[in-house]
C-alpha positions as a Python dict, from the first residue, in 0.01 Angstrom:
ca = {
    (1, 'X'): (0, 0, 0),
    (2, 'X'): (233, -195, 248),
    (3, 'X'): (351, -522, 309),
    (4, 'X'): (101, -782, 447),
    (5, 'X'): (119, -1136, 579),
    (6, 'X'): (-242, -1182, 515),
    (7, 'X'): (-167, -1395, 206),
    (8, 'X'): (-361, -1737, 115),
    (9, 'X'): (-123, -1973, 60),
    (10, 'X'): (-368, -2144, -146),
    (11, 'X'): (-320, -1861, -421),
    (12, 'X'): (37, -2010, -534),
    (13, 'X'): (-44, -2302, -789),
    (14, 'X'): (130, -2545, -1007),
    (15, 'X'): (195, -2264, -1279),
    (16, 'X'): (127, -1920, -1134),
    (17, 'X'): (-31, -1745, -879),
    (18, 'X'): (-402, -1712, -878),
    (19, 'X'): (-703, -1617, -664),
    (20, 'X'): (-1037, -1438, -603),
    (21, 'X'): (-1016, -1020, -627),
    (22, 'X'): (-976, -841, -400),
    (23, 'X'): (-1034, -1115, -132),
    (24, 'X'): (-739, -1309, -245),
    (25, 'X'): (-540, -1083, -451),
    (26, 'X'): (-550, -694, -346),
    (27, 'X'): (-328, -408, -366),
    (28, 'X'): (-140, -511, -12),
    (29, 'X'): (-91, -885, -146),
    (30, 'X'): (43, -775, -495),
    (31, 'X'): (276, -494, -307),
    (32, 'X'): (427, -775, -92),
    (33, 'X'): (440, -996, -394),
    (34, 'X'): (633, -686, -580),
    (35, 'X'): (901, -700, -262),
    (36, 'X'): (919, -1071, -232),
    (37, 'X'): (989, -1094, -615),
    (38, 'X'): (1209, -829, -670),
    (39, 'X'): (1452, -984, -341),
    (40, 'X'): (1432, -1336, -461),
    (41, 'X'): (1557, -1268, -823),
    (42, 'X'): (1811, -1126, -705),
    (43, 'X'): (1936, -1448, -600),
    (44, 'X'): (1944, -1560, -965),
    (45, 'X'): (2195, -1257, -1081),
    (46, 'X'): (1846, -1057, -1204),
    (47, 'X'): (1897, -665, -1163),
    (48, 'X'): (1579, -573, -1392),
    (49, 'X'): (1298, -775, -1511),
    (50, 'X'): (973, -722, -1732),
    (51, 'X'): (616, -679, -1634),
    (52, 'X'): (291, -656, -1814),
    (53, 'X'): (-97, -699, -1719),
    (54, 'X'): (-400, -836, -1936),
    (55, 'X'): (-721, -624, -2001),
    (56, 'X'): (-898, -698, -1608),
    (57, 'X'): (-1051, -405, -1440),
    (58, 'X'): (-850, -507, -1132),
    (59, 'X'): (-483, -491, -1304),
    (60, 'X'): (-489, -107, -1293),
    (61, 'X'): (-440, -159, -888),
    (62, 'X'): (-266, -473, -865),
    (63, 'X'): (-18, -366, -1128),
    (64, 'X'): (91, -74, -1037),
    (65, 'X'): (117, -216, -681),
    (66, 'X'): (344, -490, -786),
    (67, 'X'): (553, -281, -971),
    (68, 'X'): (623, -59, -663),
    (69, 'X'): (706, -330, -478),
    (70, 'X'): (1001, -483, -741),
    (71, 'X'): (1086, -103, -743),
    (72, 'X'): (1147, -107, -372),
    (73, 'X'): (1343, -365, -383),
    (74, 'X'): (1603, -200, -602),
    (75, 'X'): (1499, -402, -900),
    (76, 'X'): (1463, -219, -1258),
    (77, 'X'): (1102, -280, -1416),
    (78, 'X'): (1035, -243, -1818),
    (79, 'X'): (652, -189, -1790),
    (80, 'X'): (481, -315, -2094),
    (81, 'X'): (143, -157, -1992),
    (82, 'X'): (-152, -385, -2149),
    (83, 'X'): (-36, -685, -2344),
    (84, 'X'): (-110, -1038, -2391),
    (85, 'X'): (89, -1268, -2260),
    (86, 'X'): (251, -1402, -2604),
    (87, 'X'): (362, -1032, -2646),
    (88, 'X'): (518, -1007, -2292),
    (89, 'X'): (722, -1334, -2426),
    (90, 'X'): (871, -1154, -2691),
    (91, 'X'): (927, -891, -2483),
    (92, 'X'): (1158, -1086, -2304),
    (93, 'X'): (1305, -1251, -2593),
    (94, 'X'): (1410, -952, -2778),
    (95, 'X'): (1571, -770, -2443),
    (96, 'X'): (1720, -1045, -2313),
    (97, 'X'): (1528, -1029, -2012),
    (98, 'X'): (1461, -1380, -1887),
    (99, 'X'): (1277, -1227, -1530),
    (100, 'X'): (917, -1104, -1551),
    (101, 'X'): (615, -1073, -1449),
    (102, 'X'): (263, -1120, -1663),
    (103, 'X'): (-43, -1002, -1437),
    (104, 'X'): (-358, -1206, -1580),
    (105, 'X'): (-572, -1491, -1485),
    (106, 'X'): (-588, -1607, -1841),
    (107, 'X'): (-933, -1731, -1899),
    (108, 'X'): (-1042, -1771, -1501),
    (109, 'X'): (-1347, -1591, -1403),
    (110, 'X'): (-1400, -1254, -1397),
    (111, 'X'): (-1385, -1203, -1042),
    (112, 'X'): (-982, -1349, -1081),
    (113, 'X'): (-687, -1261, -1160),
    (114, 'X'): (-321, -1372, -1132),
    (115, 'X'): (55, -1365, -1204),
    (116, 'X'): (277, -1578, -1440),
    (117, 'X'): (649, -1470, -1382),
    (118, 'X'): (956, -1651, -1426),
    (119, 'X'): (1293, -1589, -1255),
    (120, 'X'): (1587, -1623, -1509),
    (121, 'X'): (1613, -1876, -1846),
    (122, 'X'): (1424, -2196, -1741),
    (123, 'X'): (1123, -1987, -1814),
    (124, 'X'): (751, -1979, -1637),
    (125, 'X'): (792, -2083, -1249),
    (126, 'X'): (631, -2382, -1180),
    (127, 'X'): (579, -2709, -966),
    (128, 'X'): (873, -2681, -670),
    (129, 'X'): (1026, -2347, -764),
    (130, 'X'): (643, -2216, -710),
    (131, 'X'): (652, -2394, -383),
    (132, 'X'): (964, -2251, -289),
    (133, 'X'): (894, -1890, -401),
    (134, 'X'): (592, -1932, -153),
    (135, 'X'): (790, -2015, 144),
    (136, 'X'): (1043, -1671, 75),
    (137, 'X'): (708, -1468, 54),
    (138, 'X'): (585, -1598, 358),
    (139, 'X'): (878, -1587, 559),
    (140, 'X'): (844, -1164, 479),
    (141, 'X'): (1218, -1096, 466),
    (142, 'X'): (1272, -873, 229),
    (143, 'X'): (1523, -631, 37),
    (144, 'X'): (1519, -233, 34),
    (145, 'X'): (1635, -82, -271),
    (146, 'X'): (1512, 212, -554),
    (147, 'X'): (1476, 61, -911),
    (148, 'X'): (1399, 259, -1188),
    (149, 'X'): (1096, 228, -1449),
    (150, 'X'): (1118, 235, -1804),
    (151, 'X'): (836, 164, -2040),
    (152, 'X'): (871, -33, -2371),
    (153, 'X'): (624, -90, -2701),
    (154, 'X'): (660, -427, -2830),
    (155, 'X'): (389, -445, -3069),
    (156, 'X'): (558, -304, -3420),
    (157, 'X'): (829, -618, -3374),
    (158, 'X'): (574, -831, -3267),
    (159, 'X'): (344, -799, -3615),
    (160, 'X'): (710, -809, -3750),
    (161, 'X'): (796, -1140, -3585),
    (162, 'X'): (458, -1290, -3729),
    (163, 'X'): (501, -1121, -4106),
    (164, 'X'): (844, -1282, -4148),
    (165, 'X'): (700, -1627, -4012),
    (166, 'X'): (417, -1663, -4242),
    (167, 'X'): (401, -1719, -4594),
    (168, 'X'): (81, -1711, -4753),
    (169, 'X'): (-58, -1892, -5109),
    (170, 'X'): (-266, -1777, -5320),
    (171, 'X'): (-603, -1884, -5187),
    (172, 'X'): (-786, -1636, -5016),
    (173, 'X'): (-987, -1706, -4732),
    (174, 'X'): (-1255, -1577, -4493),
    (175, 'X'): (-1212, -1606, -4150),
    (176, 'X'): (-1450, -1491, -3825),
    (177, 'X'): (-1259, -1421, -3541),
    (178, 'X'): (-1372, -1451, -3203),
    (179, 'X'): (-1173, -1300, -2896),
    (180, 'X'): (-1438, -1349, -2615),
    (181, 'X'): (-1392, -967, -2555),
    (182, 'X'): (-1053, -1064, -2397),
    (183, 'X'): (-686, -860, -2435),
    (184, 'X'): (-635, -984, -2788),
    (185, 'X'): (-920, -719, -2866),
    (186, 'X'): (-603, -470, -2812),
    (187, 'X'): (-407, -606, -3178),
    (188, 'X'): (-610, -850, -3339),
    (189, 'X'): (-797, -661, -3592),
    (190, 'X'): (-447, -511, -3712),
    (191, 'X'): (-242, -788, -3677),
    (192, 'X'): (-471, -1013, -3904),
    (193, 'X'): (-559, -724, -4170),
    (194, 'X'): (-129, -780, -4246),
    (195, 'X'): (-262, -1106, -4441),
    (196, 'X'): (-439, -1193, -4716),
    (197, 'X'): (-737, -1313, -4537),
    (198, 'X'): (-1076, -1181, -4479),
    (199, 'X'): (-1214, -1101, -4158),
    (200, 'X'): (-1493, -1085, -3930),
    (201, 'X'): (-1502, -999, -3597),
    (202, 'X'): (-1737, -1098, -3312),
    (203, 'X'): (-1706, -1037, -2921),
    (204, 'X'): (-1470, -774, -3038),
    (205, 'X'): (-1545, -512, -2802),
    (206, 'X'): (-1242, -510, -2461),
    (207, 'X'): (-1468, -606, -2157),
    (208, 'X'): (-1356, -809, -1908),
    (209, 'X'): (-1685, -869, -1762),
    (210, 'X'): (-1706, -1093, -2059),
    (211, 'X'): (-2074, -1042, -2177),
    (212, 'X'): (-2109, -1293, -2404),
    (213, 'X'): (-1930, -1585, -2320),
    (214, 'X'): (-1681, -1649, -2053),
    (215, 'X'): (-1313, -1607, -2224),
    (216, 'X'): (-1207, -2036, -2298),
    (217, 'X'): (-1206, -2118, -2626),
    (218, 'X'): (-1142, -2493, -2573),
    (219, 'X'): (-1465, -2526, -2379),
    (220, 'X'): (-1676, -2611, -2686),
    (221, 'X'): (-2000, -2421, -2556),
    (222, 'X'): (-1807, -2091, -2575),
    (223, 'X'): (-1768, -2092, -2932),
    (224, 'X'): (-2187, -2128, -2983),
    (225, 'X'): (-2188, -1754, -3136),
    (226, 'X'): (-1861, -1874, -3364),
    (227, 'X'): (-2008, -2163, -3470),
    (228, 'X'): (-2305, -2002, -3528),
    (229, 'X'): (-2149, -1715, -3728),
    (230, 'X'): (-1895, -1921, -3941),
    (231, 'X'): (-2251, -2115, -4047),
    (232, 'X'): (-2403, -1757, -4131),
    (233, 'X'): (-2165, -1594, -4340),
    (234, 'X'): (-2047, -1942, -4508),
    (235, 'X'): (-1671, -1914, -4366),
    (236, 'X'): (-1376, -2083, -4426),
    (237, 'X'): (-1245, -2130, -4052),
    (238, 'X'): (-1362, -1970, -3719),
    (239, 'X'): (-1105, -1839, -3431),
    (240, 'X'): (-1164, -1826, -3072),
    (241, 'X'): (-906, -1721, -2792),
    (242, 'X'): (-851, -1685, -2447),
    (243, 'X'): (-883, -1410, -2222),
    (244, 'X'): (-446, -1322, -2246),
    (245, 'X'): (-412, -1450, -2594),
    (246, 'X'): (-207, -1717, -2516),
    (247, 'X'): (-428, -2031, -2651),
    (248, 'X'): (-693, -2099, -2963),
    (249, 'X'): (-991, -2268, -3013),
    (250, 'X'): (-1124, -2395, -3375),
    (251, 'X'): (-1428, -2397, -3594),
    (252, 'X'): (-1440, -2561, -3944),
    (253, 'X'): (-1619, -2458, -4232),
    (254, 'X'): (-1954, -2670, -4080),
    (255, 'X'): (-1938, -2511, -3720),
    (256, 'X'): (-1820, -2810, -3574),
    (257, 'X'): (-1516, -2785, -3286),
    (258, 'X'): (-1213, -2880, -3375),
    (259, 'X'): (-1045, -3006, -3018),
    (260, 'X'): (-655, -2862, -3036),
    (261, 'X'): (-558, -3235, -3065),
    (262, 'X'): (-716, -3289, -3378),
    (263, 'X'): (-509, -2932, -3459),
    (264, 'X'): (-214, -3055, -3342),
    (265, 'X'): (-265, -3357, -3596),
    (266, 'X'): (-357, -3142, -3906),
    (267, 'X'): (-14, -2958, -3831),
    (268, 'X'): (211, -3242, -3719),
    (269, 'X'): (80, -3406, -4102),
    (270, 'X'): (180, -3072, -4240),
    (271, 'X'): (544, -3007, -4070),
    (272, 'X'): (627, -3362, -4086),
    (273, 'X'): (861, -3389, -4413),
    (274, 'X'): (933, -3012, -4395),
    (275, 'X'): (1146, -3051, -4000),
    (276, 'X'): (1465, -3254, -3955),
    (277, 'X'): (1328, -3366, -3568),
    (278, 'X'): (1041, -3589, -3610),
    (279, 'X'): (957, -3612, -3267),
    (280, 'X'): (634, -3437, -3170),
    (281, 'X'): (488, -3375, -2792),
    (282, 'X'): (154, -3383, -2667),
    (283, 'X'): (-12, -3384, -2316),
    (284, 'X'): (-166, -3635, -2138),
    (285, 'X'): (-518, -3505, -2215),
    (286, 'X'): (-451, -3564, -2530),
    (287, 'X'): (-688, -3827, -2762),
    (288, 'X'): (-466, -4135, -2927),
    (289, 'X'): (-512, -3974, -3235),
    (290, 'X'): (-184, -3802, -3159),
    (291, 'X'): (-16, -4087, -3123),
    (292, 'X'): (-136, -4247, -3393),
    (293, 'X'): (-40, -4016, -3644),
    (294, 'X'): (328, -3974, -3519),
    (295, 'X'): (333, -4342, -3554),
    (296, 'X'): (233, -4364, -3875),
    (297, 'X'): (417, -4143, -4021),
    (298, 'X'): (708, -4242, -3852),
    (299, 'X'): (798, -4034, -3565),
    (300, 'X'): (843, -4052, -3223),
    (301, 'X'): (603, -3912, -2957),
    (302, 'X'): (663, -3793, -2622),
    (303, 'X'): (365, -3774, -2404),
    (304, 'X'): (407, -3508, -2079),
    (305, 'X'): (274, -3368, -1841),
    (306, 'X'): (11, -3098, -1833),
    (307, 'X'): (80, -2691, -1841),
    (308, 'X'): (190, -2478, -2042),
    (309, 'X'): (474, -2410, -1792),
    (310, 'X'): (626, -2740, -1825),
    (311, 'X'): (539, -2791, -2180),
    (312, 'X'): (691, -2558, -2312),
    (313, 'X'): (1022, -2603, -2155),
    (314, 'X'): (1003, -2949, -2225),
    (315, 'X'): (930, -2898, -2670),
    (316, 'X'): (1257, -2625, -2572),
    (317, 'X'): (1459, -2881, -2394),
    (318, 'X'): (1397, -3160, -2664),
    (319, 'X'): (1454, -2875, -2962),
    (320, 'X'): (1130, -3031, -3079),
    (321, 'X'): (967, -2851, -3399),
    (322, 'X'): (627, -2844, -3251),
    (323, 'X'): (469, -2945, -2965),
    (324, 'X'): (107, -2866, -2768),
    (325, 'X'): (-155, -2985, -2525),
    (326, 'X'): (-539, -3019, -2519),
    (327, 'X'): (-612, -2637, -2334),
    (328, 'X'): (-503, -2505, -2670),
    (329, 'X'): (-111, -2397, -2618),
    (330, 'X'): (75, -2478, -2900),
    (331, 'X'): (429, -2408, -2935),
    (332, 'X'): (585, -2392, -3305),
    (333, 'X'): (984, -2370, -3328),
    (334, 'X'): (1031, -2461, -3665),
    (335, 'X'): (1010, -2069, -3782),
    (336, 'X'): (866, -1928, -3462),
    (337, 'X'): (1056, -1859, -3159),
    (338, 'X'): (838, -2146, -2963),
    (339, 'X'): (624, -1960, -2741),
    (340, 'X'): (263, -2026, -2737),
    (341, 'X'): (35, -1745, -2899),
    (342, 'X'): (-325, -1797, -3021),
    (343, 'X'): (-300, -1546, -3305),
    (344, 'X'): (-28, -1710, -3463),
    (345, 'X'): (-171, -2068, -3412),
    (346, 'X'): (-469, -1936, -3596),
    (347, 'X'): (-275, -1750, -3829),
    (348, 'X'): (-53, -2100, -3931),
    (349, 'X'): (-382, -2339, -4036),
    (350, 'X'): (-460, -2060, -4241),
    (351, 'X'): (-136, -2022, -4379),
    (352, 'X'): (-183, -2413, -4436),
    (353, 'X'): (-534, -2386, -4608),
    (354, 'X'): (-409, -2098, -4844),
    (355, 'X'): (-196, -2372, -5049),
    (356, 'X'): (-449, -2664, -5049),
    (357, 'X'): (-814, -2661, -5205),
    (358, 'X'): (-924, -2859, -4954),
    (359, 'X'): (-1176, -2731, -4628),
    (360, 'X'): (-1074, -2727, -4270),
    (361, 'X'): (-1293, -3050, -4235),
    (362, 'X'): (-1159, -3211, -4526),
    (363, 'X'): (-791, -3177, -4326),
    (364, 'X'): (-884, -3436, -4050),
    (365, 'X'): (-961, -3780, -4314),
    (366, 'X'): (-809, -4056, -4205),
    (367, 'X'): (-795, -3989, -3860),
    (368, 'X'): (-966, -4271, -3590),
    (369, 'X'): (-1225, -4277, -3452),
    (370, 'X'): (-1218, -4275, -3088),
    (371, 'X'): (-1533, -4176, -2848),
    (372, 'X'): (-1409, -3941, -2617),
    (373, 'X'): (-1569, -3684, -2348),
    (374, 'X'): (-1437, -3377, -2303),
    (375, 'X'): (-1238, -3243, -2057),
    (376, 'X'): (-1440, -3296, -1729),
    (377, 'X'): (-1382, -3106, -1389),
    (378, 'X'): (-1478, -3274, -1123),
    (379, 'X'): (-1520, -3038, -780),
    (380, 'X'): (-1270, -3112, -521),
    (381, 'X'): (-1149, -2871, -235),
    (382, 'X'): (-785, -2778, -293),
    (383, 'X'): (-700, -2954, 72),
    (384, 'X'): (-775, -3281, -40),
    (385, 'X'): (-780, -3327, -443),
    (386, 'X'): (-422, -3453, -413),
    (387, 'X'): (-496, -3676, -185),
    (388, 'X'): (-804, -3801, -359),
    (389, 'X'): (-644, -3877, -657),
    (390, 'X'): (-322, -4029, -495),
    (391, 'X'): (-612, -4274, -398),
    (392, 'X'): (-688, -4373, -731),
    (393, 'X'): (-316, -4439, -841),
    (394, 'X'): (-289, -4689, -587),
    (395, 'X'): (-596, -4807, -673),
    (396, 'X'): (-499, -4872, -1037),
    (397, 'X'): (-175, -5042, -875),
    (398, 'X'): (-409, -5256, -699),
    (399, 'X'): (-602, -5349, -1042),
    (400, 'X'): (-263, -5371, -1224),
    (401, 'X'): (-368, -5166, -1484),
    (402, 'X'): (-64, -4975, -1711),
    (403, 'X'): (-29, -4639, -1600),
    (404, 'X'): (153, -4332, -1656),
    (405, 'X'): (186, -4149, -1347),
    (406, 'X'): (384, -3794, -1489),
    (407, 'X'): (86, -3602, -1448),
    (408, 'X'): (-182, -3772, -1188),
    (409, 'X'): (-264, -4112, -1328),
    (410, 'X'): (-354, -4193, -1685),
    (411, 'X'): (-476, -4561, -1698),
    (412, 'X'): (-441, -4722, -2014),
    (413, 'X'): (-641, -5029, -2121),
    (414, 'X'): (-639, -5216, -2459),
    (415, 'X'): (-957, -5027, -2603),
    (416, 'X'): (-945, -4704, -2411),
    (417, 'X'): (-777, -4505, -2141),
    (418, 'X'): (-862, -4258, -1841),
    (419, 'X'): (-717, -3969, -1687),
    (420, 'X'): (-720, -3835, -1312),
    (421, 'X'): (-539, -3515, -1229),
    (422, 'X'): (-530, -3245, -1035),
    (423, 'X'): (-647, -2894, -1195),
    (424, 'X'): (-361, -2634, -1122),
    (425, 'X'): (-584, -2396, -1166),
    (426, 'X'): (-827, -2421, -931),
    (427, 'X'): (-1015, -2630, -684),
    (428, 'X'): (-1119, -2918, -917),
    (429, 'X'): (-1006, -3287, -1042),
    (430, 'X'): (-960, -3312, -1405),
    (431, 'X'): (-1043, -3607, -1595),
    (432, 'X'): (-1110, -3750, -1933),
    (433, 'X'): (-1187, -4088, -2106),
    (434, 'X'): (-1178, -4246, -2463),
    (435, 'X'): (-1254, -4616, -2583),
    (436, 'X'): (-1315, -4735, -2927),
    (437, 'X'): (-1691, -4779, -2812),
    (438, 'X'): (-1947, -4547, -2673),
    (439, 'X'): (-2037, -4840, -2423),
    (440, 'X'): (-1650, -4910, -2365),
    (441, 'X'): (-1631, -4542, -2281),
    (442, 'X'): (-1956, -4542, -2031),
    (443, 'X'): (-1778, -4850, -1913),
    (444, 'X'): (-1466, -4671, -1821),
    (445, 'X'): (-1595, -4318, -1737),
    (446, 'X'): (-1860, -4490, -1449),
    (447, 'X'): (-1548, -4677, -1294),
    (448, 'X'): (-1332, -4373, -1213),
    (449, 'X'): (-1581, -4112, -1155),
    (450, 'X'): (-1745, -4383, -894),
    (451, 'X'): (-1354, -4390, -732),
    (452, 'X'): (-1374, -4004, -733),
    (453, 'X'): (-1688, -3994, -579),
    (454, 'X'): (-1595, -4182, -318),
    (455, 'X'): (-1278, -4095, -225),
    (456, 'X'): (-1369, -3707, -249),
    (457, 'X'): (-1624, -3808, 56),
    (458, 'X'): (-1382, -4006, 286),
}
């Protein structure tokens, strides 16, 4: 391995750092990664940090590769070995060390992988101190040093963490448990067989060629073989997660998807009287039902931006009990340290259904009916999505509509809204509509997916 300036700049996102193995990401790139890393901590007072990699065929190069280079930069490494990314978290949270390194592409193809790291307390890198991180590794000057390399097992305090969170009633339930073949295959069985719960496990093999469904549980097509399963064996809830562990995806007692916003409702309903803050965050993805609720109970709402990077930090920042977006991150700090982990998401709406009689369908009366798509990604080539949809904020300026501009443009109208963003994550322009009518909704949707069209061709 050596240092290489071969690197795509494209590869460093709005969250992390993520491209196409081994023609974007190899064992040169991660090396030079390792040394740029390792140098630029130090300039935050770092002398060790924390690194651990998901369950990808390619992390057994990449991985050690980036670890050598941190080490040659005179930087200690703890080396977790294969985690997900909610146990790397803790990781950092019980040694008090706020620099790491998490080597996954989450739930990106199979052909991908990645790095989340973060520097020192503000958490995940993101936005400008991504940007700025990019420039140092480009620029190639680097440190010289001879860390050491200790290993560390977080996983007996990790089941602790969740046993002294939860607090089960006396309903028992049955549960089938989905994780796409993905790294919470490593602890899941376990972890859930601590609770009084029933299980069933599907896509529970590690194999990240993911056979049977590719590893996103908030893409309602993955769950088919939950849904389908839940139906079979008469369940009271179905789990999916992601490929690091780090989101969930939901199945009621019918096999219908429940989209993390209609989650985020269920629990906001259920925390609501129990939290002194009653101000609750959501993303801008997020259906009005969100905002509804909070209303109407009597809170206050904050709607941000999208990413779990700057999510996150922002539920920390406002000391908010609970906070989430529509990809399925959820962050609970009311008796959970306010990371975002898919097991214990799960883990909570059962807690919550073990002290009612009622079904996981029967938790979402009341709520309004909106007609919404899902999330839609519309193909756009990395050069010019930003560009395409600083087009159609100026073109909603134009119209006059009201928009929120935090996180692309999200135009809101009297009976309905749309969304146009750029995907972080890849080459692609996110969007999604609602309206209180299916024709109000084809209405909106044919209006900004015409602008998108055209502006993606200019």
């Amino acid at each position: 391995m050596k240092i290489t300036n071969n690197i795509n700049g494209f590869i460093f996102r709005g969250y992390d750092i993520r491209g196409k193995y081994p023609e974007d990401l190899n064992e040169d790139v991660a090396y030079t990664i390792g040394k740029s890393y390792g140098t630029y901590i130090k300039k935050f007072n770092q002398t060790k940090c924390v690194i651990g990699h998901d369950n990808r065929y390619s992390n057994m190069e990449l991985t050690k590769a980036l670890v050598t280079g941190v080490l040659d930069t005179g930087i200690d490494v703890v080396y977790l070995d294969l985690v997900t990314t909610p146990m790397y978290y803790y990781t950092q949270i019980k040694l008090g060390i706020p620099a790491g390194v998490m080597v996954t592409a989450s739930h990106n193809p199979k052909d991908e992988n990645g790095f989340k790291f973060s520097f020192d307390e503000r958490g995940n890198a993101k936005g400008e101190m991504i940007e700025e991180f990019r420039d140092f590794t480009l620029e190639g000057n680097y440190d010289e040093g001879l860390g050491t390399l200790s290993s560390y097992d977080i996983k007996d305090e990790y089941f602790e963490l969740f046993k002294n969170s939860l607090d089960f009633g006396s309903r028992r339930l049955k549960v089938v448990l989905d994780p796409g073949n993905g790294t919470t295959t490593c602890i899941l069985k376990e972890l859930y067989e601590q609770f009084p719960i029933d299980i069933d496990i599907i896509c529970g093999e590690s194999d990240p060629t993911f056979p049977n469904h590719h590893p996103d549980p908030c893409v309602e097509k993955n769950l088919d073989l939950l849904k389908e399963r839940v139906i079979d064996t008469k369940a009271d809830l179905g789990l999916g997660f992601d490929g690091d562990g780090d989101r969930v995806g939901i199945v009621d007692e019918k096999g219908n998807y429940i989209a993390t916003d209609k989650y985020m409702v269920i629990i906001i309903r259920d925390l609501f009287n129990k939290v002194e803050n009653k101000k609750f965050l959501y993303d801008v993805k997020c259906s009005k039902i969100v905002e509804d609720e909070i209303r109407r109970l009597g809170g206050e709402s904050i709607c941000y931006r999208t990413g779990n990077s700057y999510t996150k930090a922002k539920v920390k920042e406002e000391n908010l009990p609970f906070g989430g977006e529509l990809s399925g991150h959820v962050y609970f700090r009311d008796k959970f340290p306010g990371f975002d982990s898919g097991l214990y998401a799960g883990l909570r709406l059962l807690e919550l259904l073990s002290k009612t009689d009622k079904k996981t369908s029967e938790l979402l009366d009341g709520i309004t009916n909106y007609y919404s798509t899902e999330e839609i990604k519309v193909s756009s080539p990395d050069k010019i999505k930003f560009s395409v949809v600083e087009k159609v904020i100026e073109y909603c300026k134009e119209k006059n509509y009201n928009i929120n501009t935090i996180d692309g443009v999200r135009a809101t109208f009297p009976d309905g809204w749309a969304l146009v963003r750029c995907s972080n994550t890849g080459p692609n322009i996110t969007v999604r509509f609602e309206a209180v009518s299916k024709e109000r909704l084809d209405e909106i949707q044919k209006e900004f997916m015409e602008l998108i069209e055209k502006y993606n061709e200019e």
